[in-house]
N, C-alpha and C positions, 0 to 999 in steps of 0.2 A: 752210485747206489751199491752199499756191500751184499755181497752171496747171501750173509744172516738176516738180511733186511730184507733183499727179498723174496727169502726163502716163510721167514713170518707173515709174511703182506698177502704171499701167496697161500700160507696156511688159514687163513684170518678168510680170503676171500672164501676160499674150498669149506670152510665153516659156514659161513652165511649163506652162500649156493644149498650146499647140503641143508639148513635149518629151512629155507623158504621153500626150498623143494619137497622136503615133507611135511610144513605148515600146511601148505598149499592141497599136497594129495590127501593128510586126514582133515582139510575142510572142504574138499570135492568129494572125500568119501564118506561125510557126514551129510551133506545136501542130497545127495543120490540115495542114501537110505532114506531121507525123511519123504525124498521125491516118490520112492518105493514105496515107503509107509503110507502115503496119503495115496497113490494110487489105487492099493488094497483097500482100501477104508474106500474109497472112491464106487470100487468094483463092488460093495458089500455091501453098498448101498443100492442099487441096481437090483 
């Protein structure tokens, strides 16, 4: 395996790491607002 091969494999993997790690936190931090939002709604009802 040459340096530029796996220096791209490894740029390729550090890409996808990165993309899933912040798919992941703005869709946990989209559920925890809506969780927030229906709590309030929740309490407002009370």
């Amino acid at each position: 395996m040459s340096l530029s091969n796996y220096m791209s494999q490894s740029l390729y993997l550090f890409a996808v790491t990165n993309f899933t790690g912040s798919a992941y936190n703005s869709a946990k931090n989209w559920v925890s607002n809506k969780v927030n939002a229906v709590g309030k709604w929740l309490k407002s009802l009370w």
